[in-house]
N, C-alpha and C positions, 0 to 999 in steps of 0.2 A: 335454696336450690332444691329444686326438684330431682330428689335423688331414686325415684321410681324407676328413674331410666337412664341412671347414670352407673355408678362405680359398680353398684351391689347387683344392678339389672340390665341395662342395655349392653352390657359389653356382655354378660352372658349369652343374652341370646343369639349370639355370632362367635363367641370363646368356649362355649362351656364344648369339653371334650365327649363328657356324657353327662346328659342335663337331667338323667334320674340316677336312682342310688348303682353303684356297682353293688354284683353278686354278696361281698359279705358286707354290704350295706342292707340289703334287703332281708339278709337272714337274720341281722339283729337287729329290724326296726319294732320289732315289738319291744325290746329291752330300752327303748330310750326311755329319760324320766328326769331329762337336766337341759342344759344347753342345747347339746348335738342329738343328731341321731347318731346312734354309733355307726361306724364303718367307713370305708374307702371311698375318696370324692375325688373326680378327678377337673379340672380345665384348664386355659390355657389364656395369656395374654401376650399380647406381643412384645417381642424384645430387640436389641440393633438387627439383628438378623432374618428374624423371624418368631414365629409363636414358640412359648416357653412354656411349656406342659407339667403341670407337679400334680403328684399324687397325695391325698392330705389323708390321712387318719387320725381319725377321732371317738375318744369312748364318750360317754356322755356328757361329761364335764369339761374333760382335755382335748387338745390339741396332741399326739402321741408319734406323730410323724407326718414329715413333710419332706418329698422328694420330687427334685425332678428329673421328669421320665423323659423328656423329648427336650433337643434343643437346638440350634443351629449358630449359637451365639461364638465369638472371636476365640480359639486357642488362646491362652494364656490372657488376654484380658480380662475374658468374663471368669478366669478359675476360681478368684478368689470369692463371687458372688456366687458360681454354681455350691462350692463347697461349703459356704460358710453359713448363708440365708436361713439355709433350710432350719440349719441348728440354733439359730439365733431366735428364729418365728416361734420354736417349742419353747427354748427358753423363756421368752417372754411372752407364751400361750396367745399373740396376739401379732398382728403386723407392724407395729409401731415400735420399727426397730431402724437403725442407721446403715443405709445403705453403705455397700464395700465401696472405699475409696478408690476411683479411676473406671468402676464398672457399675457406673451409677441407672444405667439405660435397663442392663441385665435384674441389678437388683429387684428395681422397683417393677418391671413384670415379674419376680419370683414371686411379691409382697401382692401385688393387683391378682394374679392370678390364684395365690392362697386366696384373698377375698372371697373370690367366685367360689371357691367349692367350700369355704367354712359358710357363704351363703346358702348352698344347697344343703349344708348339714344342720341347719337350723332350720330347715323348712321352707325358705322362702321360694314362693315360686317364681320360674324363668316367666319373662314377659312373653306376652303373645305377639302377634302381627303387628300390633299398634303402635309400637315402637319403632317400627318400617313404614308407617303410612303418609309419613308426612304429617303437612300441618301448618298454620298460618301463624305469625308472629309478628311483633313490630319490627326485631330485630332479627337478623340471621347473621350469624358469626362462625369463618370457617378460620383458623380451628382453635385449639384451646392447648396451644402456648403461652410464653410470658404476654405477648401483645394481645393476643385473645382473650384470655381471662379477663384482664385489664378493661379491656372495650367490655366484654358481657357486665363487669360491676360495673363500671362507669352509665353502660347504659340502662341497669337494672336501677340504677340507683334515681334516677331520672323516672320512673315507673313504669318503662319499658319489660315489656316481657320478651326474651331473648330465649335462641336457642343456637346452644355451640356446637357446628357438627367436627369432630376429631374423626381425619383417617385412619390413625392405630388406637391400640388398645388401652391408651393411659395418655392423661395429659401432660403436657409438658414440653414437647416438643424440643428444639435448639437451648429452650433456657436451662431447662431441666439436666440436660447435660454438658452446661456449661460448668466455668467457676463457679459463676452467680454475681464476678464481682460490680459492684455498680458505682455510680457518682455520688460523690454527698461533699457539697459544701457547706460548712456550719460552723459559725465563728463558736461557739462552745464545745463542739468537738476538737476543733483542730487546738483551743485553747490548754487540749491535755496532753497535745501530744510537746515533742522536742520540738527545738526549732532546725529550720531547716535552710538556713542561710544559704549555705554552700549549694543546694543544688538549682538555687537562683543566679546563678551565675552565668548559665549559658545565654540568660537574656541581654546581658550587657553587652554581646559582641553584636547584636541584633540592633536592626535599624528601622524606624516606623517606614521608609522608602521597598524594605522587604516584602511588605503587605498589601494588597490590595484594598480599599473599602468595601464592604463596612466593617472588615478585618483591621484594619489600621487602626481604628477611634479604640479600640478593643484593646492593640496593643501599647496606645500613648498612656491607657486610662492604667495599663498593667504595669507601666513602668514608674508611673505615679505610686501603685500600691506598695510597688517592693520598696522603693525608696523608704515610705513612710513606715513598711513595716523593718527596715534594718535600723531606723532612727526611733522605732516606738519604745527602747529601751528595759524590754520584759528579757526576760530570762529564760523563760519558756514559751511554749506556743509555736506550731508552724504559721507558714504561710500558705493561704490558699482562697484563691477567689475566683466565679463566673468567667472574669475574663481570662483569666490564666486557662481555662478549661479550653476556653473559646481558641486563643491563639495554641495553645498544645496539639488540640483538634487539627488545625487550618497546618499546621507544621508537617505534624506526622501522617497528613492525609491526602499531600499536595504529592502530586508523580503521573507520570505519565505509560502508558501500558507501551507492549513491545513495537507497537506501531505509531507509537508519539502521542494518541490519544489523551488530552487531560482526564483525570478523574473529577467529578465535581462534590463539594460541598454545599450543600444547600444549610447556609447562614440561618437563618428562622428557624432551621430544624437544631440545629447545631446549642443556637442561644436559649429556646427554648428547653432543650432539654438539662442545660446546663441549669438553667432558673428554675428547674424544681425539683431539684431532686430531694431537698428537704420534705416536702408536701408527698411525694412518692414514697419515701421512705414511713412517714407517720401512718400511709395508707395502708402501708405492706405491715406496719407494727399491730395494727388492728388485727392482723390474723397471725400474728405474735412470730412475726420474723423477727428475726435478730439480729446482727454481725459482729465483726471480731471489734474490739480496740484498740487496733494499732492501726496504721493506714496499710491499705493494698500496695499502690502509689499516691502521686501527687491530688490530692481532691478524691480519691476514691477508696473504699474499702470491701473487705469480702465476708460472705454470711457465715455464721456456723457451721451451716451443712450444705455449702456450695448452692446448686442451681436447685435444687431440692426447696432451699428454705423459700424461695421466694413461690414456686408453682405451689407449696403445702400452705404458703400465707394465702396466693390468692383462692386455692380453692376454699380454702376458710371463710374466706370474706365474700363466699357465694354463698354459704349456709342461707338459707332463708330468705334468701332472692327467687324473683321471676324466671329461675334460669334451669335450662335444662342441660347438659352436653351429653350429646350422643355419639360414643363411640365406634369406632369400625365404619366411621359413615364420612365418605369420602366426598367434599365438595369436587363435582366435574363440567358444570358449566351454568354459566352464569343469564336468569330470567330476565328479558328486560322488553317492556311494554310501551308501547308511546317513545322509546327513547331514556327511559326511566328503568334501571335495574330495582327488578320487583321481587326476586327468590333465587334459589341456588337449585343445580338439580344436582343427587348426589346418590351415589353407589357403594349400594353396602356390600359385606364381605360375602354375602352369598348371590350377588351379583343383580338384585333389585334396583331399580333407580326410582330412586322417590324426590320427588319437589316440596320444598321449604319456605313457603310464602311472606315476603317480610313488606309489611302495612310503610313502616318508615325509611329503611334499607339495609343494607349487606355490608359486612367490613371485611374486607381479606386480612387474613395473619396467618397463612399457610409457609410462612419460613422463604427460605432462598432454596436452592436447587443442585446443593453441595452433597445430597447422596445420588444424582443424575447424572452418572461419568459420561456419559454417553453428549450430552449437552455441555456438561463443563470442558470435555475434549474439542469441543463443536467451537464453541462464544469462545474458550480463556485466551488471552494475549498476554499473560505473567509467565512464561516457560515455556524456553522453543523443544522440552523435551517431554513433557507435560502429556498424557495421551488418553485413550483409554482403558489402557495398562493399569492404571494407578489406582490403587481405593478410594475409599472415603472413612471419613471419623464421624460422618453424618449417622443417626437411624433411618431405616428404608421410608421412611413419608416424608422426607425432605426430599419430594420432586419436584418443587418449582411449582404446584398445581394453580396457585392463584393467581400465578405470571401469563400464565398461557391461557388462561379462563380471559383475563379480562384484557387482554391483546389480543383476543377473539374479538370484541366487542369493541378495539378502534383503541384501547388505551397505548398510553406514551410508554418505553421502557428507555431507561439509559443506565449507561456503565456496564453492560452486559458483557463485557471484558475481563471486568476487576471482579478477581480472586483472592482464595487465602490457602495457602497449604502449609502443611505442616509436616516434619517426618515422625513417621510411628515406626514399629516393626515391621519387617518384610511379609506382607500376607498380612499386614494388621497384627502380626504377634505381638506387638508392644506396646504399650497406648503412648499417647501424647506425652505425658510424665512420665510413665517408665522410659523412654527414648530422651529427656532431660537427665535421669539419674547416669543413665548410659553413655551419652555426651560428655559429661561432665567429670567422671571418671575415665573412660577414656585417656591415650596420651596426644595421640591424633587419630583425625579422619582422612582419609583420601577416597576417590573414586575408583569407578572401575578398572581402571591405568594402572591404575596403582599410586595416582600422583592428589597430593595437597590438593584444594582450589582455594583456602578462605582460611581467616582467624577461627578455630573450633569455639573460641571463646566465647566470640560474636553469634549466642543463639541463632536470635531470629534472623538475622542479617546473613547467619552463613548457611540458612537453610532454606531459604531462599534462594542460594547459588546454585543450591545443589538444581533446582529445577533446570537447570543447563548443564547438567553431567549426565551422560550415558543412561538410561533409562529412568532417572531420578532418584539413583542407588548413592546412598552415602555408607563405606563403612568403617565403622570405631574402631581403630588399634590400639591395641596393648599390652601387656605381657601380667608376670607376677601380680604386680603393683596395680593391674585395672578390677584383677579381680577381688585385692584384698579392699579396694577403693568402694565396690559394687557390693559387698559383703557386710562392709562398715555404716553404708548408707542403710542397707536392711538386711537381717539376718535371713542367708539362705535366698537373695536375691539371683547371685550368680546362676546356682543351679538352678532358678527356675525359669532364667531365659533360658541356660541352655535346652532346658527339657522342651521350650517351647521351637526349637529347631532354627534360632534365629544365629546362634551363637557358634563360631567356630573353634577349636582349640589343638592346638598341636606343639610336638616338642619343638617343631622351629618353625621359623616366621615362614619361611618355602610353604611348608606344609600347608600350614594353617591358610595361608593367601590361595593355596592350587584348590584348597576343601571350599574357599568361599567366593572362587571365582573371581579372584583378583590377579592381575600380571606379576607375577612372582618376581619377576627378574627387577621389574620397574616400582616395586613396593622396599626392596631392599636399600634403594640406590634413593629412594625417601628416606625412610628411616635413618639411615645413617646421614644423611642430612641434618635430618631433624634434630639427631641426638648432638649434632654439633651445636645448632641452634639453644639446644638444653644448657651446655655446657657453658656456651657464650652468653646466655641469658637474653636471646637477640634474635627476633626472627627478622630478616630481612626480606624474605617474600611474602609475608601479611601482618608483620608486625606486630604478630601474638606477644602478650607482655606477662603470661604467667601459665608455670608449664607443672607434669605429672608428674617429671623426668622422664628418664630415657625408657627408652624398649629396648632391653638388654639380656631380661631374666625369664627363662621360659615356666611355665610354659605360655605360649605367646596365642594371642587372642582377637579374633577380627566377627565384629558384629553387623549381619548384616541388616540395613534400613532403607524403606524407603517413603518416597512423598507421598501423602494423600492428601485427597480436597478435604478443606475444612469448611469455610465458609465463603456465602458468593455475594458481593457488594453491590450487583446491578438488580435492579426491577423496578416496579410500576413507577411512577414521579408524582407524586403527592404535595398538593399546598399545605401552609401551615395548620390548618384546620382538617388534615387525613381525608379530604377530596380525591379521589383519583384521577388524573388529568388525560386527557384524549392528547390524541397526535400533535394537536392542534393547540395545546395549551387550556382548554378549554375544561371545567367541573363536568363530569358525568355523574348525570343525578341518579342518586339512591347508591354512590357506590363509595367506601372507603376501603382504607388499608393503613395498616402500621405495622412494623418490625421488617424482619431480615426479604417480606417477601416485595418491599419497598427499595430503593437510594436515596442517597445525600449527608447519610453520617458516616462511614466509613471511609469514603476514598479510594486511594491506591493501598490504604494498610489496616488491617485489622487493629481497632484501638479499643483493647481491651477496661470494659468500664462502663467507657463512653457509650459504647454499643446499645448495652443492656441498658442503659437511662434511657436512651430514644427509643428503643422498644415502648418501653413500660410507659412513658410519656405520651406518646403519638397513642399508643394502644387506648391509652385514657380519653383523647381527645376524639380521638374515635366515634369510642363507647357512645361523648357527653353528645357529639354534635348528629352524630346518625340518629340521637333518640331526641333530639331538638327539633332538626329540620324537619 
């Protein structure tokens, strides 16, 4: 890789907050005589929010301090990374440190942004214009997530010269701040794990008449396999195979939006991604990812260091390729000559638009359009309460850009309905998993009413209801026992929702319900419900089957949450070979796409795993076939 104008250079020349030394940089540049120049360096990389500004000093040798000065990032999410990074980067005098779990977006611009100015302390100069001028390639590739990357090796590897344009200021995109977790079927792996008898059992009430073809042959062949593996007589080993992944997929992905719409799966994408996840996996080991030893779920498992390990493999595995990514540089619309997409034209942060000329053609991987409330309030049919009121869990360059570029130019979209939401904290106070740990301790939820809607037990299932409750507010009840629950899960948890303003608490449930904007009178007239519910061990309005106990002891505690967009399941329609297909069904030449800014893997439901394999897959096919054609 062509790193001239990548981590250490091009994101300066649009990051760096001051691109020569500050004041006591300049009075001690005579004393250098090591590493650094001594003194105060300051720039800036982008983070969910916006640019994240750290001041670094350094004496000759050392790295002496690292702070950030400016930030716009989540109360209480990004706390743990604004506080922790800085001290961790001295510690280890270097950036090659483990981002803060849950605030993985914040971290990695503390660690990109220290880059830039321990680069200015070592001399290196900011790039000039050149890096803004454009330029002709075989490939252009926007932008440089997990699909991205993907395509730029696949097609560098091919002896294409590629170049990545990225809207923010670090790569990575949706993967980066994901799990990470992915597919892997592998009769040696799963050969270590337990067996897993029991959770093949939901397939025996299942009928090959359920399925449609070419989904059927998939599941006659799957009922074939569990047979053979409940009678192969080992002791250990799960079960797991393609087509178990294939029919899982077509299961949990089959649904219709609020206006009856099917979602669709597109089968070749679905099969394919299932059939290589071994060969993805070997690819991503080469730039020495790794994952855990146990399973995620069924056929899938999760990296060391989540979405991280896999964007830190592929950019590894650009070392020394034909590739360049250039940051801050936004693909905004799409070259196309003859009928033939020939370049990208794209806008960097100081507002230039330069053209990208690509000899063989262009692959989108610009994500889906889950930080574009504006749009997801527009298209979604998943929640009639749904608005655009509601956050997102997305970073700000998840706008859809490669959806609307190439629907400029005649292409197909479908599924532009199907969404994912998730509850966080109110305002984003909470992330994704802090709002699991909160659930989960918890004794119940009710809505604005004050009333029940769903089993709290039923994660994803009851948070999903919530998108039909009064603003998309769910909030967690409890007393004593939620907070000794929330304290046990992590020390000093409690109080750091409260401090983050999400958390209500008072000596009686009135109080607490009137502080958090619940019907007081209609919260009580719950609760004592519920606690009968406790006592009988029986809910008979959702059939909850295991409880906290009662809400009895004060002082008594209501949390409030709500829904944000996560991720968006509709965009361009791609054949199996990452073509982008016109209205018409028809290939538009010179143009691909792979990952979230695509349909046909997801469905009506986020399937976590899955996802991330047809990224990384399709992103590959991409790479190979745009540097073929």
């Amino acid at each position: 890789m062509n790193f001239r104008k990548t981590l250490s250079t091009c994101m300066a020349v649009l990051m760096l907050a001051g691109c020569g030394a500050s004041s006591s940089q300049a009075a001690a540049s005579s004393e250098s005589a090591g590493i650094y120049t001594p003194g105060t360096y300051t720039a800036s990389a982008a983070g969910r929010n916006g640019d994240v500004t750290v001041a670094v000093t350094v004496s000759a040798d050392r790295i002496e301090k690292v702070e950030v000065t400016e930030q716009q990032e989540t109360q209480g999410v990004a706390d743990n990374a604004l506080a922790n990074m800085p001290g961790k980067i001295v510690d280890a005098q270097n950036t090659d440190v483990e981002v803060e779990s849950g605030a993985t977006v914040t971290s990695t611009a503390i660690k990109n942004a220290v880059d830039l100015a321990l680069a200015q302390a070592r001399g290196e100069s900011a790039p000039s214009a050149e890096a803004a001028e454009g330029g002709t390639y075989d490939v252009v590739v926007a932008c440089a997530g997990g699909a991205g990357l993907m395509a730029a090796f696949a097609a560098a590897g091919n002896g294409a010269s590629v170049v990545v344009l990225e809207a923010s200021a670090s790569a990575g995109g949706d993967t980066l701040a994901s799990g990470g977790n992915m597919l892997l079927v592998d009769e040696e792996f799963n050969a270590k794990q337990e067996r897993n008898d029991d959770s093949l059992a939901k397939y025996d009430s299942m009928s090959a008449d359920d399925f449609e073809e070419p989904w059927k042959s998939d599941f006659v062949t799957l009922q074939q396999q569990i047979e053979d593996y409940r009678n192969n007589g080992e002791e250990t080993g799960c079960f797991g195979s393609v087509e178990q992944v294939i029919v899982d997929q077509y299961l949990n992905g089959s649904g219709t939006d609020l206006d009856g719409n099917e979602a669709h799966l597109d089968y070749d994408i679905v099969r394919k991604s299932a059939e290589e996840t071994v060969d993805i996996y070997h690819t991503l080991q080469e730039g020495g990812f790794e994952f855990k030893d146990t399973l995620y779920k069924a056929n899938a498992v999760s990296p060391v260091n989540r979405g991280n390990s896999i964007i830190d493999a592929e950019m590894k595995l650009l070392e020394g390729k034909n590739v360049e990514v250039l940051y801050n540089t936004r693909a905004a619309e799409l070259v196309v000559e003859d009928g033939k997409v020939t370049g990208v034209k794209a806008e960097t942060a100081d507002g230039q638009e330069v053209t990208y000329t690509a000899n063989k053609g262009v692959v989108l991987a610009t994500g889906g359009f889950a930080a574009n409330i504006e749009k997801c309030a527009e298209l979604q049919r998943y929640g009639t309460q749904l608005s655009d009121a509601n956050g997102t869990t997305n970073q700000a360059s998840i706008q859809g850009d490669g959806i609307w570029m190439a629907e400029a130019i005649g292409a197909q979209t479908r599924d532009m309905s199907f969404l994912w939401t998730v509850l966080t904290g109110d305002q984003a106070k909470a992330s994704i998993s802090e709002q699991g740990t909160l659930l989960k301790a918890a004794q119940l939820a009710v809505n604005q009413n004050g009333e029940r809607y769903g089993d709290e037990t039923a994660s994803m299932a009851f948070q999903k209801l919530t998108n039909e409750e009064p603003g998309t507010y769910s909030y967690f009840v409890g007393d004593r026992q939620m907070i000794d629950n929330l304290n046990a899960a992590k020390e000093g948890f409690y109080d750091d929702m409260k401090n983050r303003g999400i958390v209500y608490e008072a000596d009686t449930l009135e109080d607490a319900a009137k502080a958090a904007g619940v019907d007081a009178e209609t919260l009580a007239k719950t609760v004592e419900a519920f606690n009968g519910y406790v006592d009988a061990e029986s809910d008979p309005d959702f059939n909850r089957k295991k409880f906290n106990g009662k809400v009895e002891n004060g002082p008594f505690v209501i949390t409030k949450m709500q829904m944000a967009y996560h991720l968006t399941f509709g965009g361009l329609v791609t054949d199996i070979d990452a073509h982008v297909l016109d209205t018409d069904g028809n290939v538009i030449p010179g143009l691909y796409a792979a990952g979230d800014v695509t349909t046909g893997y997801e469905g009506d439901t986020h399937q976590s795993g899955n996802c991330l394999s047809a990224v990384l897959t399709m992103g590959r096919i991409a790479g190979n076939n745009v540097s073929k054609d």
